[in-house]
C-alpha positions as CSV (number, residue, x, y, z in Angstrom):
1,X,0.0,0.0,0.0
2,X,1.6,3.1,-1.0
3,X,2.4,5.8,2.1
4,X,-0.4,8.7,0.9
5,X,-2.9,6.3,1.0
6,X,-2.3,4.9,4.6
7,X,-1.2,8.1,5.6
8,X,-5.0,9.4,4.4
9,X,-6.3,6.7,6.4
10,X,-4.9,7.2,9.5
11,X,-6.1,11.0,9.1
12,X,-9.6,10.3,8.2
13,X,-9.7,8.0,11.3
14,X,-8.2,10.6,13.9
15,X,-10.5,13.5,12.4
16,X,-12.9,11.5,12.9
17,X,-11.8,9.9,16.5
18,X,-11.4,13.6,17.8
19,X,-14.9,14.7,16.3
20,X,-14.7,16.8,13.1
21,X,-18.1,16.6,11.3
22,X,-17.4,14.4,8.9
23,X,-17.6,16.4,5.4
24,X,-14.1,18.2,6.5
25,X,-13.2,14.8,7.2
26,X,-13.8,13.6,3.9
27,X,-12.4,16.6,2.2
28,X,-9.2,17.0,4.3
29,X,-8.5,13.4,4.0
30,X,-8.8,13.1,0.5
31,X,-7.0,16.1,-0.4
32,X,-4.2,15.0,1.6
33,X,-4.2,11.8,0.3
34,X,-4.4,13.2,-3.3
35,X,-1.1,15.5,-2.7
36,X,0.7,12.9,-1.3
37,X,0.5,10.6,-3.9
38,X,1.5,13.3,-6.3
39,X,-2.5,13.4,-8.3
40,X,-2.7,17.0,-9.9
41,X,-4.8,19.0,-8.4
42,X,-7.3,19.4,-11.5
43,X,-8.0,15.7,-11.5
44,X,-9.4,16.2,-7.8
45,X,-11.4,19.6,-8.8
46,X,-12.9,17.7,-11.7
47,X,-13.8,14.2,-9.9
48,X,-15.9,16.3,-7.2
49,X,-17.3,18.2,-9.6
50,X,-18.5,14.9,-11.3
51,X,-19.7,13.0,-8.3
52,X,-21.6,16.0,-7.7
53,X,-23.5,16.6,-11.1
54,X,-25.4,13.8,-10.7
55,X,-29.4,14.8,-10.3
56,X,-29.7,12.2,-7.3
57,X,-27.1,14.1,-5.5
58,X,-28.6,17.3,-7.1
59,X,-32.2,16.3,-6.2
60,X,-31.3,15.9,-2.2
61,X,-29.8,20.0,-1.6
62,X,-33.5,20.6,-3.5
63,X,-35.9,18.3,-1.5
64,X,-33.9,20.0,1.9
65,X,-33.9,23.8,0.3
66,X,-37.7,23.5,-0.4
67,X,-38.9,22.0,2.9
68,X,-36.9,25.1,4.4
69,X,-38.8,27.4,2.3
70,X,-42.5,25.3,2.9
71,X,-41.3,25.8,6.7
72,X,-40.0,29.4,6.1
73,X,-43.5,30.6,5.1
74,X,-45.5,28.9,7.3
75,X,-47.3,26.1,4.4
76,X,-46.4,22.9,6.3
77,X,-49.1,24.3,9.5
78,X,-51.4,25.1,6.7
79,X,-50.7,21.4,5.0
80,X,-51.5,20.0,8.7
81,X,-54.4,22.3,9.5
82,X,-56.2,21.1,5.9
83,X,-55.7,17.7,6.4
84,X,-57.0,17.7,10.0
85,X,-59.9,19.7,8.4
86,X,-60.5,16.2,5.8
87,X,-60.6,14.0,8.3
């Protein structure tokens, strides 16, 4: 196993040991991992950018953002009080 890799390992285990929330840990460790095994840097920019695009991913920041905004303005209470109101 080459050094970066375990050496990423060993990070992603004590960031996550001493309690970092666990998307730095992810980043941190893989960027570290990437440097050390010498990967240029716009492999790494394009391979999140690529994981990312994908409308699953895509489609779970939307479902979040718009029950924020249903909360925000007060239509979830109106949801509940109409369908206490059918039954």
């Amino acid at each position: 196993m080459e050094t970066g890799v375990l050496i990423s390992l060993v990070l992603f285990l004590g960031l996550i040991v001493i309690g970092m929330p666990l998307g730095w840990v992810f980043i941190a460790s893989t960027a570290v991992g990437l440097f050390l095994i010498e990967t240029p840097l716009s492999f790494m920019a394009g391979t999140f950018f690529h994981s990312l695009n994908t409308p699953v991913v895509m489609a779970i920041g939307f479902f979040v953002f718009a029950g924020g905004l249903i909360s925000e303005a007060g239509l979830a209470d109106r949801i509940v009080l109409f369908s206490y109101d059918l039954v």
